[in-house]
N, C-alpha and C positions, 0 to 999 in steps of 0.2 A: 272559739275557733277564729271570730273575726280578730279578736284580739293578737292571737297567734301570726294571721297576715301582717297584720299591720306593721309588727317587729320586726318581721321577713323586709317587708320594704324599706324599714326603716335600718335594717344591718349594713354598713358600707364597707368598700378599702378606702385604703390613703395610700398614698407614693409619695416619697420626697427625694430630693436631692442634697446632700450638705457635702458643703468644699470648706476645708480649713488649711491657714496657712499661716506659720509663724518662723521667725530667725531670734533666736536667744542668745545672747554670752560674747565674749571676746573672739572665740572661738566660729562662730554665725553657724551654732546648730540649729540645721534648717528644720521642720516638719512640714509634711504635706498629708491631710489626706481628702480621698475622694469616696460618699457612700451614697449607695442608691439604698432606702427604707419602703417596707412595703408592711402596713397592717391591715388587718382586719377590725369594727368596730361590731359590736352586738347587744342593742339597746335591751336593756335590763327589763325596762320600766322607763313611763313617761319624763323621768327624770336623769335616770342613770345608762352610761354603757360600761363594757367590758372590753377590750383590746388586747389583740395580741400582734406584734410583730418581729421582725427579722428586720437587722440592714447589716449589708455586705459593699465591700469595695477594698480598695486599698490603701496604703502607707508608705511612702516613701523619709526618708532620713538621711540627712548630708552634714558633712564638716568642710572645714575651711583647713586644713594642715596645713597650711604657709600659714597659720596664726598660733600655730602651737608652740608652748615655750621649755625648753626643758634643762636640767640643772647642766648638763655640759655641755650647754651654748651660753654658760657665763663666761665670761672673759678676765674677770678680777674687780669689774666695774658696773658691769650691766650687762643685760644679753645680748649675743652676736650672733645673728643670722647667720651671717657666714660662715658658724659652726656648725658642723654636720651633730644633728641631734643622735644617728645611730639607729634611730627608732624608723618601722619599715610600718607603714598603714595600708594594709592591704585595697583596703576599701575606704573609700570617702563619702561614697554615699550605695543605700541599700533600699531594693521596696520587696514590702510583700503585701499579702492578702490579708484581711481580716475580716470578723464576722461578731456579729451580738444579734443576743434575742430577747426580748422583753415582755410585759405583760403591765397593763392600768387599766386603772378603775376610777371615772368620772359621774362626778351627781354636778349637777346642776336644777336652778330653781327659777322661775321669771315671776319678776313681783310687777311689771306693768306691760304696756304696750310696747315700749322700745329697748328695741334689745342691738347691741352691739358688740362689737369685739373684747373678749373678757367680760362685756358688760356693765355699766352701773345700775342700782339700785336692783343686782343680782347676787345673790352667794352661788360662785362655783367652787371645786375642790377637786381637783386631783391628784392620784397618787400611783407610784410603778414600780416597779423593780427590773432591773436591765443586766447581764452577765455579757464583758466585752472578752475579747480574745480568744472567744471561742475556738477558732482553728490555733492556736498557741503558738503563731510566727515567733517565728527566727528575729533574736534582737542583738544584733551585734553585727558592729564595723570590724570585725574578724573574720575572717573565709574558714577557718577552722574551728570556728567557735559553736556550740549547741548552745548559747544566751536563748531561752525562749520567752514571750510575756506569757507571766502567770494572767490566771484570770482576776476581771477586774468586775467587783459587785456595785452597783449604784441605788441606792435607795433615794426617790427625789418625792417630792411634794409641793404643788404650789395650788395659790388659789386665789381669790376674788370675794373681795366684800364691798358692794357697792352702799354707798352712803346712800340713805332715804333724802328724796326730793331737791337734789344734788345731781353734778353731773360727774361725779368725785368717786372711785375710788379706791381701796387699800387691798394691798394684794402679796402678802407674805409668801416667801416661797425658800426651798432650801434642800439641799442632798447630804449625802454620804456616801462614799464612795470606799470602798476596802480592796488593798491589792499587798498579797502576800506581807502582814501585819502593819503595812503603810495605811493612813486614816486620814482623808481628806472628807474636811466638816466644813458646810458654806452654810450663813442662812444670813437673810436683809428680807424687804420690801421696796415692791415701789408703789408709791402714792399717782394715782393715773388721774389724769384731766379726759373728757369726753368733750372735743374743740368743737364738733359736729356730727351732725346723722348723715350716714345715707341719703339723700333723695329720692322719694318714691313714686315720684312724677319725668325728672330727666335725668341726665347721665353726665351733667354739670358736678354735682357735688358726691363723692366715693365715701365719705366720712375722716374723719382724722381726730386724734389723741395724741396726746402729750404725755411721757412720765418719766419721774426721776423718782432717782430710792439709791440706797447705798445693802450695801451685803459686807457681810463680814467672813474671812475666811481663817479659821480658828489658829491660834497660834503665828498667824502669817500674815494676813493684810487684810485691808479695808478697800473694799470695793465700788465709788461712786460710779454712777452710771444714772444714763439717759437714753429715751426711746419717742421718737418720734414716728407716728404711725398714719399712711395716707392711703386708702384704700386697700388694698390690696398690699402693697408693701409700706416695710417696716426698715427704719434705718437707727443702728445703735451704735454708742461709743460708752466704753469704759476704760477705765485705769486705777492699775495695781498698784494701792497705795504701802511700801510694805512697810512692816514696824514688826517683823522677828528680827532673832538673834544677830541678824543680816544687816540690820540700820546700819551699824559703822561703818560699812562697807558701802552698801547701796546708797546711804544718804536718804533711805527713805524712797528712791526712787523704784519705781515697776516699770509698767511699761501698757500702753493704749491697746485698745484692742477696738474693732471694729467690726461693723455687723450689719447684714443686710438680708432680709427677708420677704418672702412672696408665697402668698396661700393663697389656691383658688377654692371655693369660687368665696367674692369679695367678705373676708369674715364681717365687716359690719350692715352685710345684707339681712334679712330676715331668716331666720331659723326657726326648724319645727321643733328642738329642743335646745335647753340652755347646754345642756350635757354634751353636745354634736361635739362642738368644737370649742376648745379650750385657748 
């Protein structure tokens, strides 16, 4: 029975917020979107919890049509703007609502006194499964079009291996994701530095890590990437290195992404299980 409390106190929510925003192509198809996540956590065992949540928000999507190019605005020599392409775009840009629901299941272990963000000289693991599009918006720059996105399945996994008596380390991680017989496959590591702990006397020092690792994304590109981590927030950059069928074209170029993250309360603070927070 005491047991049974203990778990009660120890079951939480979480709330996040994620903003993404990207411009792609000749074209500058825009994306936007904006989601508020809400789960629940329900510790297993001194080691383990179970998770479920939802996030919902929106999507918006734009084009640039003064960049579009089309076969009768050639002129005999190249193409002429001052050609009237003929072509009527209803729409340049559209938003709608979306929604996904998920479910993970984390273990974690503490092999000493110091425990930090992801942790060293700790094995974590987690793992989930997520369904996006749930409400099946409308995808299309046409007013009379019924384009809706099918559902999109994500199967991910990542985890933590900390090197023994080291402040070092290795942390494999990787998805799957399936959307009407399209198969996007990632997996890399990164190899994490622990620069410093927490302070457990002032409010001088929050803790900070370093990591780099690369991922591969099957058929497509090579993903190097870096993360820089100072209490409380986390700042990353990576770039799409491609090498598909696409090199002649691209030259091998992708494109930078960048990333900035804030979890309260401070992950490299102390925890009552390694499993809490991933």
């Amino acid at each position: 029975m005491g047991l049974n409390r203990q778990h009660r106190r120890d079951d939480f929510f979480g709330i996040g917020i994620s903003a993404y925003s990207d411009k792609s192509g000749d074209i500058s198809l825009g994306s936007t979107f904006l989601n508020v996540s809400l789960a629940y956590h329900i510790r297993l065992n001194k080691d383990s919890y179970l998770s479920a949540g939802t996030k919902g928000g929106f999507m918006q999507r734009s084009v640039d049509d003064s960049k579009f190019r089309f076969d009768n605005q050639f002129d005999g020599s190249g193409h002429n703007e001052t050609y009237s392409s003929g072509e009527v775009l209803e729409n340049t840009s559209f938003f709608a609502p979306d929604f996904s629901v998920g479910l993970s299941y984390s273990y974690g272990t503490i092999t000493n006194n110091v425990i930090s963000n992801n942790g060293f000289d700790n094995t974590k693991v987690n793992v989930g499964f997520a369904v996006h599009n749930v409400s099946n918006p409308n995808y299309s720059f046409l007013e009379r079009s019924n384009e809706n996105l099918h559902f999109r399945y994500v199967f991910h996994a990542n985890s933590s291996f900390g090197i023994s008596g080291s402040n070092m380390a290795i942390q494999p991680s990787g998805f799957i994701a399936y959307q009407q017989k399209a198969l996007d496959f990632v997996i890399g590591t990164f190899f994490r530095y622990n620069l410093k702990e927490k302070s457990k006397f002032t409010k001088f020092s929050n803790g900070a890590a370093f990591s780099i690792g690369t991922h591969y994304r099957v058929g497509d590109a090579f993903i190097p990437s870096m993360l820089i981590e100072t209490g409380a927030f986390a700042f990353g950059l990576s770039y799409d290195l491609n090498i598909s069928g696409l090199t002649p074209v691209s030259n091998g170029n992708g494109g930078f992404e960048v990333s900035v993250r804030y979890v309260s309360p401070n992950p490299f603070g102390r925890k009552r299980s390694a499993a809490r927070f991933f």
